[in-house]
C-alpha positions in Angstrom: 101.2 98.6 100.9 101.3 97.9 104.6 104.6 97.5 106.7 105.2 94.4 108.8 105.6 95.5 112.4 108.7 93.7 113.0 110.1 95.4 109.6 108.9 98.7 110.6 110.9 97.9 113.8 114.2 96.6 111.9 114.0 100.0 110.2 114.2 102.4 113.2 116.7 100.2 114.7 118.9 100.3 111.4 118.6 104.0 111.6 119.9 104.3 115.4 122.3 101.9 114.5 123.9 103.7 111.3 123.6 107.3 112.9 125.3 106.3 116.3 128.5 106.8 114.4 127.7 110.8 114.0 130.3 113.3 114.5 127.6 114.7 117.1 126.9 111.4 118.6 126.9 111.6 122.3 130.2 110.4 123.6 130.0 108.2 126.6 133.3 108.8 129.3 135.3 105.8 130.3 134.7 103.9 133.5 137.3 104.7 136.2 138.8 101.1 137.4 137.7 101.2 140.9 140.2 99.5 143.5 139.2 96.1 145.2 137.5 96.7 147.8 138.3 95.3 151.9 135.4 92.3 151.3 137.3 91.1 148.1 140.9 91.6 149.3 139.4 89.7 152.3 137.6 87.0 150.7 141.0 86.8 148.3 143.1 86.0 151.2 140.6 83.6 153.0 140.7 81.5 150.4 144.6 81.6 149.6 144.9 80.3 153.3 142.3 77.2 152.5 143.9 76.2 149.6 147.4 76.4 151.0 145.5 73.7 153.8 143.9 71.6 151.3 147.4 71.3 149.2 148.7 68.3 149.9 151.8 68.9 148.0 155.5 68.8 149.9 157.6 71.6 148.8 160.4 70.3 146.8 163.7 70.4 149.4 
């Protein structure tokens, strides 16, 4: 009986998938939120100042 690749490939990957859940599964540590950086606090505030330019918008007295 021969094996269709592409089920002999569904096999190993139902395998990695089922024993990912392992007590001895390697355990991947969280990412650190990193802080914005000076380009995107930059970039932030250069575009706060064109859109308070284009608003035509009155503020209400």
């Amino acid at each position: 009986m021969d094996l269709h690749p592409l089920g002999v490939l569904a096999v190993d990957a139902t395998r990695r998938h089922v024993t990912s859940a392992l007590p001895n599964a390697p355990v991947v540590p969280p990412r650190q939120p990193r802080r914005p950086g000076r380009v995107r606090i930059g970039a932030a505030g250069t575009l706060r100042r064109i859109a308070d330019r284009l608003d035509t918008r009155r503020p209400a007295r």
